[in-house]
N, C-alpha and C positions, 0 to 999 in steps of 0.2 A: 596667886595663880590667875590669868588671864581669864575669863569668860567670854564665848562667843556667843550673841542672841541671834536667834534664828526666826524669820520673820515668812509667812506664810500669807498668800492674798492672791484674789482673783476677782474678776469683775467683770460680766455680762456687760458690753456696753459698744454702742457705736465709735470705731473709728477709724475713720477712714482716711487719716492723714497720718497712721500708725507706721511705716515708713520712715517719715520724717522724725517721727520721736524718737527712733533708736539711736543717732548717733549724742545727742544732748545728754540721755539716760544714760547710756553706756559711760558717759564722761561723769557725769554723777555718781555713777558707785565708784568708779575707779577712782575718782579724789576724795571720797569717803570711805576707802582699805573695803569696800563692800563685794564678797564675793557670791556665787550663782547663775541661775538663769533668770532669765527673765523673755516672756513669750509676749509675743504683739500681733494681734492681727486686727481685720476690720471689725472680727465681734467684740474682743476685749483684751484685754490682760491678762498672764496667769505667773503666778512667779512664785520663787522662794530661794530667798539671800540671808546670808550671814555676813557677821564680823563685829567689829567693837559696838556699844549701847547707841554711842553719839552718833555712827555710823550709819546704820540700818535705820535710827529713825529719823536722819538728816535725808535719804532718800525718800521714804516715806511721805515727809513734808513734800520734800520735790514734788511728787506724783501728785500730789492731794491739791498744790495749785491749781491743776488741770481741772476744772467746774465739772469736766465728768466723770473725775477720779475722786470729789471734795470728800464723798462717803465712801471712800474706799475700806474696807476694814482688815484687817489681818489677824493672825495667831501668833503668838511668840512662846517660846523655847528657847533652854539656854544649855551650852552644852561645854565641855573642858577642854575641848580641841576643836579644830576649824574644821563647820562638813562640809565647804568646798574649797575648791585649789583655785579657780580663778573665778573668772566672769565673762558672761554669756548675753548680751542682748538680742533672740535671734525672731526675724520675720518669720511667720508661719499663714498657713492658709485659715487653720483652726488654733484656737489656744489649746483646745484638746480635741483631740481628733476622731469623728465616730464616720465621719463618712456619707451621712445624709443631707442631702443638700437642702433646704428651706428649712431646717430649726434653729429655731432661734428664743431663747430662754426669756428676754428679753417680755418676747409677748405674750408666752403660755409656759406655764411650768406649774410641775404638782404642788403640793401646801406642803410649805414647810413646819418642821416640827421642833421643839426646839430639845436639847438634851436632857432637862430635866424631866419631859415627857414622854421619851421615845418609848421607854420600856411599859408604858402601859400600853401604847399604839403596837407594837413589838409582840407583845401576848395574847393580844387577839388571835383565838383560834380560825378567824376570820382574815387574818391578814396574810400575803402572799410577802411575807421580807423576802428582797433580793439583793444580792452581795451583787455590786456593779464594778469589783475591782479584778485584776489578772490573777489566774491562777495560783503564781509562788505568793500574791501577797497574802490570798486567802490560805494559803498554808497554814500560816504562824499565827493566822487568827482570826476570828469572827464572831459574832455575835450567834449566841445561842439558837439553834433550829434554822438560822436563813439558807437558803437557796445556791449552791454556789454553780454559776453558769458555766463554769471548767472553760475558762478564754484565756489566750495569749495575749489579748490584745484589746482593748476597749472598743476598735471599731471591727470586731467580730460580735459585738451585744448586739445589735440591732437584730442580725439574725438570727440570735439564742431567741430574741422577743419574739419573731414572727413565728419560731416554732413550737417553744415550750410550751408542751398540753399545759400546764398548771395554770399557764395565760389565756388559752383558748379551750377550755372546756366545750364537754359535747352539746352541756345547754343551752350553750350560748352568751350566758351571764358572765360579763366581767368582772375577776376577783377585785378585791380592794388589796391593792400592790405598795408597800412600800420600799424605798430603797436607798442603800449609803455606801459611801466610798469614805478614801482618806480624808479630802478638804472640802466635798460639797460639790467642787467644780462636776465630775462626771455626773453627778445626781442629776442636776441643773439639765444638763442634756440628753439625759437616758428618761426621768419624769418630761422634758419637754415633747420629746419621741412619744412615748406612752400617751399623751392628752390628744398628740395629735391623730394618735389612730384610735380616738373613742373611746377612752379609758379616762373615766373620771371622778375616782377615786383612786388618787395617786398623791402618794405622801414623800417625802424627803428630809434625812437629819442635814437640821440647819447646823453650818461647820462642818460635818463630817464627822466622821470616828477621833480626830483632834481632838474636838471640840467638845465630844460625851465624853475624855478620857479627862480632860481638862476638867472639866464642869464636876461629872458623876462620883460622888466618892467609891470607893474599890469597892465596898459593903454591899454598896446597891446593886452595883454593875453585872449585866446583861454580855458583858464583851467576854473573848476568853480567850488569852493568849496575850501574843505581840501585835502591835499593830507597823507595818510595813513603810518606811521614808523614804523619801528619791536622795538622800545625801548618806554625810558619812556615820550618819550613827545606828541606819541601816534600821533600826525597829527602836518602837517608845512602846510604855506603857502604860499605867495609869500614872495620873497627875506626870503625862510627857516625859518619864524617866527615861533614860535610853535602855535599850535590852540588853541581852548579850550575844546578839544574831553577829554573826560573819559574814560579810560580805564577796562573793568570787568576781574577780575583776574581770576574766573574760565574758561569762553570761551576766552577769549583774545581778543573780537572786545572791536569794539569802541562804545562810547556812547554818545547819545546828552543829554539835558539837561531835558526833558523828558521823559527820561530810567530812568532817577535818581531818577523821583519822581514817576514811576511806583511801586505798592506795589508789584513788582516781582521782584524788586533790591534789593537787600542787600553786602552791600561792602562786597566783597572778596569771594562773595559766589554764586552770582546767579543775570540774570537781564533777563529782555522780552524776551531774545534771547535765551539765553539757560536755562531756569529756569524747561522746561516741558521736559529735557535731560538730567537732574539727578537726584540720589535717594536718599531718605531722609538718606542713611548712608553717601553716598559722599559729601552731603548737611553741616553734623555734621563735617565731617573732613576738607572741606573747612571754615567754623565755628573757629576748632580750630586752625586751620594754619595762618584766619585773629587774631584770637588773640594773636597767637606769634609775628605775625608783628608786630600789633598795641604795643605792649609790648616792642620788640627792639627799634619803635621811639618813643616812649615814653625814652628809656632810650640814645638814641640817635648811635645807634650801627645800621647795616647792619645786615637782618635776612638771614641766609645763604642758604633758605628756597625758598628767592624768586622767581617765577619764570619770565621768558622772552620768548618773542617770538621770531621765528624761524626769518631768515635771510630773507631778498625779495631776 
Protein backbone atom coordinates (compact mmCIF):
# COMPACT_ATOMS: atom_id res chain seq x y z
CA UNK A 1 0.00 0.00 0.00
CA UNK A 2 1.35 3.33 -0.94
CA UNK A 3 2.06 5.95 1.91
CA UNK A 4 1.63 9.60 1.52
CA UNK A 5 3.99 11.92 4.03
CA UNK A 6 2.68 14.99 4.83
CA UNK A 7 5.12 17.68 5.49
CA UNK A 8 4.14 20.79 7.69
CA UNK A 9 6.55 24.36 7.94
CA UNK A 10 6.55 27.87 8.24
CA UNK A 11 9.00 30.58 8.72
CA UNK A 12 9.01 34.13 9.90
CA UNK A 13 11.55 35.49 7.63
CA UNK A 14 12.39 38.45 5.27
CA UNK A 15 11.45 38.24 1.75
CA UNK A 16 11.19 40.37 -0.48
CA UNK A 17 11.90 38.66 -3.81
CA UNK A 18 9.08 36.20 -2.72
CA UNK A 19 7.48 36.84 -6.19
CA UNK A 20 10.04 35.50 -8.00
CA UNK A 21 10.23 32.27 -6.06
CA UNK A 22 7.01 30.89 -6.98
CA UNK A 23 7.45 30.01 -10.31
CA UNK A 24 10.95 27.72 -9.80
CA UNK A 25 8.98 26.32 -6.45
CA UNK A 26 5.90 25.51 -8.24
CA UNK A 27 8.07 23.62 -10.71
CA UNK A 28 9.78 21.75 -7.94
CA UNK A 29 6.93 20.09 -6.47
CA UNK A 30 5.34 19.38 -9.66
CA UNK A 31 8.43 17.24 -10.97
CA UNK A 32 8.58 15.78 -7.45
CA UNK A 33 4.39 14.29 -7.72
CA UNK A 34 4.33 16.89 -4.61
CA UNK A 35 0.89 18.06 -3.94
CA UNK A 36 -0.50 21.28 -1.67
CA UNK A 37 -0.15 24.74 -0.94
CA UNK A 38 2.39 26.56 -0.51
CA UNK A 39 2.11 30.62 0.89
CA UNK A 40 4.88 33.28 0.07
CA UNK A 41 4.87 36.57 0.99
CA UNK A 42 7.43 39.38 2.12
CA UNK A 43 7.33 38.15 5.88
CA UNK A 44 7.86 34.42 5.14
CA UNK A 45 6.60 31.14 4.12
CA UNK A 46 3.89 28.97 5.33
CA UNK A 47 3.04 25.69 3.62
CA UNK A 48 1.88 22.05 3.98
CA UNK A 49 2.36 19.36 0.98
CA UNK A 50 2.22 15.77 0.60
CA UNK A 51 3.10 12.87 -1.66
CA UNK A 52 5.71 10.08 -2.12
CA UNK A 53 8.91 10.09 0.88
CA UNK A 54 11.59 11.02 -1.88
CA UNK A 55 9.17 13.70 -2.93
CA UNK A 56 8.37 15.89 -0.12
CA UNK A 57 11.81 15.75 1.08
CA UNK A 58 13.44 16.58 -2.39
CA UNK A 59 11.45 19.98 -1.96
CA UNK A 60 12.42 20.50 1.29
CA UNK A 61 16.10 20.30 0.23
CA UNK A 62 15.00 22.81 -2.40
CA UNK A 63 13.82 25.40 0.07
CA UNK A 64 16.70 24.78 2.48
CA UNK A 65 19.22 25.91 -0.26
CA UNK A 66 17.89 29.31 0.23
CA UNK A 67 20.51 30.67 3.28
CA UNK A 68 17.23 32.03 4.77
CA UNK A 69 15.21 29.03 4.60
CA UNK A 70 18.84 26.60 5.72
CA UNK A 71 16.90 26.24 9.20
CA UNK A 72 13.79 25.78 7.96
CA UNK A 73 12.00 23.00 10.11
CA UNK A 74 8.82 21.02 9.64
CA UNK A 75 6.49 18.10 10.95
CA UNK A 76 5.69 15.08 9.23
CA UNK A 77 2.72 12.67 9.13
CA UNK A 78 1.94 9.92 7.00
CA UNK A 79 -1.29 9.10 5.93
CA UNK A 80 -2.99 5.94 3.27
CA UNK A 81 -4.44 8.23 0.82
CA UNK A 82 -3.31 11.47 -0.77
CA UNK A 83 -4.60 14.83 1.48
CA UNK A 84 -4.35 16.96 -1.46
CA UNK A 85 -5.51 16.77 -5.26
CA UNK A 86 -3.15 19.18 -6.71
CA UNK A 87 -0.79 22.08 -6.10
CA UNK A 88 -0.80 25.52 -5.16
CA UNK A 89 2.05 28.12 -4.92
CA UNK A 90 0.12 31.28 -4.21
CA UNK A 91 1.42 35.10 -3.54
CA UNK A 92 -0.21 36.46 -0.43
CA UNK A 93 0.08 39.79 1.51
CA UNK A 94 0.46 37.77 4.82
CA UNK A 95 1.36 34.03 5.21
CA UNK A 96 -1.44 34.28 7.78
CA UNK A 97 -3.58 36.78 7.86
CA UNK A 98 -4.41 38.85 11.26
CA UNK A 99 -4.70 42.29 9.67
CA UNK A 100 -2.45 44.58 11.77
CA UNK A 101 -0.03 46.18 10.16
CA UNK A 102 3.78 46.57 11.83
CA UNK A 103 3.93 42.97 13.51
CA UNK A 104 6.34 41.34 12.80
CA UNK A 105 7.35 38.00 14.75
CA UNK A 106 10.71 38.32 13.50
CA UNK A 107 11.57 41.11 16.18
CA UNK A 108 9.20 40.40 19.20
CA UNK A 109 7.39 37.44 20.07
CA UNK A 110 6.23 35.73 23.40
CA UNK A 111 8.79 32.64 24.80
CA UNK A 112 8.24 29.83 23.58
CA UNK A 113 7.46 26.55 25.36
CA UNK A 114 8.38 23.56 24.32
CA UNK A 115 5.66 20.32 24.48
CA UNK A 116 7.06 18.42 27.09
CA UNK A 117 6.57 21.57 29.27
CA UNK A 118 3.46 23.04 28.44
CA UNK A 119 1.24 21.27 30.84
CA UNK A 120 3.02 22.50 33.86
CA UNK A 121 2.82 26.26 32.31
CA UNK A 122 -0.99 25.20 31.18
CA UNK A 123 -1.96 24.59 35.20
CA UNK A 124 -1.00 27.54 36.56
CA UNK A 125 -4.10 28.88 38.11
CA UNK A 126 -2.32 32.02 37.09
CA UNK A 127 -2.21 31.50 33.63
CA UNK A 128 -4.67 32.98 30.97
CA UNK A 129 -4.50 29.85 28.16
CA UNK A 130 -5.97 31.05 24.89
CA UNK A 131 -7.10 28.92 22.04
CA UNK A 132 -6.01 31.27 18.92
CA UNK A 133 -7.75 28.94 16.41
CA UNK A 134 -11.53 29.30 14.57
CA UNK A 135 -14.38 28.36 16.10
CA UNK A 136 -15.30 24.68 14.17
CA UNK A 137 -11.63 23.71 14.93
CA UNK A 138 -12.11 24.43 18.64
CA UNK A 139 -15.10 22.29 18.43
CA UNK A 140 -13.57 18.85 18.09
CA UNK A 141 -10.89 19.83 20.55
CA UNK A 142 -8.88 21.68 23.00
CA UNK A 143 -6.84 21.63 25.54
CA UNK A 144 -8.38 21.45 29.13
CA UNK A 145 -9.87 24.86 30.85
CA UNK A 146 -8.34 27.46 27.72
CA UNK A 147 -10.31 30.31 26.60
CA UNK A 148 -12.09 29.87 23.43
CA UNK A 149 -12.39 33.33 21.66
CA UNK A 150 -15.59 32.04 19.52
CA UNK A 151 -13.90 33.62 15.73
CA UNK A 152 -14.50 32.81 12.37
CA UNK A 153 -11.58 33.87 11.32
CA UNK A 154 -8.11 34.55 12.82
CA UNK A 155 -8.12 38.22 11.78
CA UNK A 156 -11.22 38.74 14.01
CA UNK A 157 -8.43 37.96 17.32
CA UNK A 158 -6.93 41.01 17.48
CA UNK A 159 -10.20 42.34 18.52
CA UNK A 160 -11.34 39.50 20.87
CA UNK A 161 -7.60 40.82 22.42
CA UNK A 162 -8.57 44.46 22.77
CA UNK A 163 -11.83 43.50 24.41
CA UNK A 164 -11.62 40.45 26.65
CA UNK A 165 -12.06 41.54 30.42
CA UNK A 166 -9.96 38.52 31.27
CA UNK A 167 -7.11 40.53 29.36
CA UNK A 168 -7.80 43.94 30.69
CA UNK A 169 -8.82 43.58 34.14
CA UNK A 170 -10.20 46.42 36.43
CA UNK A 171 -6.59 46.51 38.18
CA UNK A 172 -4.93 47.13 35.75
CA UNK A 173 -2.39 44.25 35.99
CA UNK A 174 -1.63 42.10 32.99
CA UNK A 175 -2.43 38.31 33.17
CA UNK A 176 0.37 36.07 32.36
CA UNK A 177 -1.40 34.71 28.81
CA UNK A 178 -0.44 31.76 27.08
CA UNK A 179 -1.41 30.71 23.79
CA UNK A 180 -1.49 27.66 20.80
CA UNK A 181 -3.00 26.85 17.62
CA UNK A 182 -2.34 24.04 15.06
CA UNK A 183 1.48 24.59 13.83
CA UNK A 184 2.67 27.66 15.91
CA UNK A 185 2.35 29.85 12.99
CA UNK A 186 -0.84 32.04 14.51
CA UNK A 187 0.82 31.95 17.92
CA UNK A 188 3.85 33.65 16.40
CA UNK A 189 1.65 36.65 15.49
CA UNK A 190 -1.07 36.70 18.13
CA UNK A 191 2.09 36.52 21.10
CA UNK A 192 3.78 39.18 18.66
CA UNK A 193 0.40 41.53 18.90
CA UNK A 194 0.25 40.92 22.76
CA UNK A 195 4.20 42.20 23.46
CA UNK A 196 3.50 44.87 21.40
CA UNK A 197 0.58 46.27 23.45
CA UNK A 198 2.54 45.88 27.00
CA UNK A 199 2.02 42.43 27.76
CA UNK A 200 5.02 40.73 28.82
CA UNK A 201 4.36 37.66 30.01
CA UNK A 202 3.35 35.84 26.97
CA UNK A 203 4.08 32.28 26.42
CA UNK A 204 3.55 30.21 23.14
CA UNK A 205 3.67 26.07 22.34
CA UNK A 206 6.58 25.63 20.36
CA UNK A 207 5.09 23.57 17.01
CA UNK A 208 1.65 23.79 18.08
CA UNK A 209 -0.90 21.21 19.02
CA UNK A 210 1.20 18.84 16.16
CA UNK A 211 3.83 18.96 17.81
CA UNK A 212 2.32 18.29 21.87
CA UNK A 213 0.28 15.42 20.09
CA UNK A 214 3.52 14.18 18.55
CA UNK A 215 5.90 14.61 21.35
CA UNK A 216 3.29 14.07 24.63
CA UNK A 217 2.33 10.45 25.25
CA UNK A 218 -1.71 10.22 25.46
CA UNK A 219 -1.13 9.27 29.57
CA UNK A 220 0.14 12.71 30.05
CA UNK A 221 -1.89 14.77 27.85
CA UNK A 222 -3.68 17.91 28.69
CA UNK A 223 -5.50 17.96 25.00
CA UNK A 224 -9.01 16.56 24.63
CA UNK A 225 -10.42 15.56 21.51
CA UNK A 226 -9.49 15.86 17.68
CA UNK A 227 -7.22 18.18 16.62
CA UNK A 228 -8.32 20.02 13.43
CA UNK A 229 -5.96 19.81 9.49
CA UNK A 230 -6.38 22.03 6.50
CA UNK A 231 -6.27 18.61 4.27
CA UNK A 232 -7.85 15.56 3.72
CA UNK A 233 -7.62 13.67 6.82
CA UNK A 234 -9.62 16.47 8.21
CA UNK A 235 -8.65 15.84 12.20
CA UNK A 236 -5.34 13.84 13.89
CA UNK A 237 -4.92 12.82 17.27
CA UNK A 238 -2.47 11.67 19.41
CA UNK A 239 0.77 10.46 18.09
CA UNK A 240 -0.76 12.29 14.46
CA UNK A 241 -3.34 9.37 13.89
CA UNK A 242 -6.07 10.62 11.67
CA UNK A 243 -9.67 10.92 13.27
CA UNK A 244 -12.84 9.94 12.10
CA UNK A 245 -14.11 13.75 11.49
CA UNK A 246 -15.93 14.17 8.04
CA UNK A 247 -15.36 16.65 6.10
CA UNK A 248 -18.46 19.06 4.16
CA UNK A 249 -17.21 20.21 0.99
CA UNK A 250 -19.33 23.25 0.63
CA UNK A 251 -18.38 25.04 4.20
CA UNK A 252 -15.26 23.13 4.89
CA UNK A 253 -15.76 22.25 8.62
CA UNK A 254 -15.84 19.33 10.09
CA UNK A 255 -18.37 16.82 10.91
CA UNK A 256 -19.25 14.22 13.50
CA UNK A 257 -21.21 11.22 12.81
CA UNK A 258 -24.40 12.93 13.42
CA UNK A 259 -24.22 15.81 10.78
CA UNK A 260 -24.15 12.77 8.56
CA UNK A 261 -27.36 11.60 9.44
CA UNK A 262 -28.85 14.99 9.75
CA UNK A 263 -31.58 15.55 6.74
CA UNK A 264 -29.55 18.88 6.24
CA UNK A 265 -26.41 16.97 4.89
CA UNK A 266 -25.94 16.08 1.62
CA UNK A 267 -22.33 15.11 0.35
CA UNK A 268 -20.82 17.84 -1.37
CA UNK A 269 -23.39 20.03 -1.02
CA UNK A 270 -24.74 21.18 2.28
CA UNK A 271 -24.78 20.01 6.26
CA UNK A 272 -26.32 21.56 9.70
CA UNK A 273 -23.75 24.18 9.52
CA UNK A 274 -24.08 25.90 6.59
CA UNK A 275 -27.12 24.51 4.74
CA UNK A 276 -29.55 27.80 5.91
CA UNK A 277 -26.23 29.93 3.97
CA UNK A 278 -26.93 28.96 0.70
CA UNK A 279 -29.14 29.24 -2.25
CA UNK A 280 -30.96 26.93 -3.97
CA UNK A 281 -28.79 27.94 -7.26
CA UNK A 282 -25.36 27.46 -5.29
CA UNK A 283 -27.11 24.32 -3.83
CA UNK A 284 -27.57 23.06 -7.77
CA UNK A 285 -23.96 23.90 -8.69
CA UNK A 286 -22.49 22.29 -5.61
CA UNK A 287 -25.02 19.22 -6.84
CA UNK A 288 -23.16 19.11 -10.04
CA UNK A 289 -19.49 19.58 -9.03
CA UNK A 290 -20.35 16.49 -6.40
CA UNK A 291 -21.28 14.77 -9.50
CA UNK A 292 -18.14 15.32 -11.39
CA UNK A 293 -16.24 14.02 -8.48
CA UNK A 294 -18.13 11.23 -7.79
CA UNK A 295 -17.68 10.43 -11.71
CA UNK A 296 -13.51 10.98 -11.63
CA UNK A 297 -13.57 8.22 -8.58
CA UNK A 298 -15.60 6.32 -10.14
CA UNK A 299 -13.23 6.31 -13.12
CA UNK A 300 -10.30 6.59 -10.77
CA UNK A 301 -8.66 9.97 -11.96
CA UNK A 302 -8.07 13.29 -9.70
CA UNK A 303 -11.15 15.85 -10.23
CA UNK A 304 -9.15 18.94 -10.97
CA UNK A 305 -12.11 20.78 -9.43
CA UNK A 306 -11.45 19.90 -6.02
CA UNK A 307 -11.34 22.09 -3.51
CA UNK A 308 -8.82 22.49 -0.12
CA UNK A 309 -8.59 24.39 2.69
CA UNK A 310 -6.61 27.28 3.47
CA UNK A 311 -3.27 26.76 5.39
CA UNK A 312 -3.48 27.10 9.54
Amino acid sequence: MTEFLTAAFYKFVELPDYAELRAPLLACCEGNDVKGTILLATEGINSTIAGPAAGVHAVLAYLRRDPRLADLQHKESWSATAPFYRMKVRIKREIVTMGVPGIDPTLVVGTYVKPQDWNALIEDPDVLVIDTRNDYEVGIGSFAGAVNPDIQSFSMLPQWLAQAPTLHPASGKKPKVAMFCTGGIRCEKSTALLRAQGFDDVYHLEGGILKYLETVPEAQSLWQGQCFVFDERVSVGHGLIPGQHNLCRACRQPLADADLESPLFEAGVSCPKCHASTSDVQKEGARERQRQWELAKARQRSHIGAKLNTIS
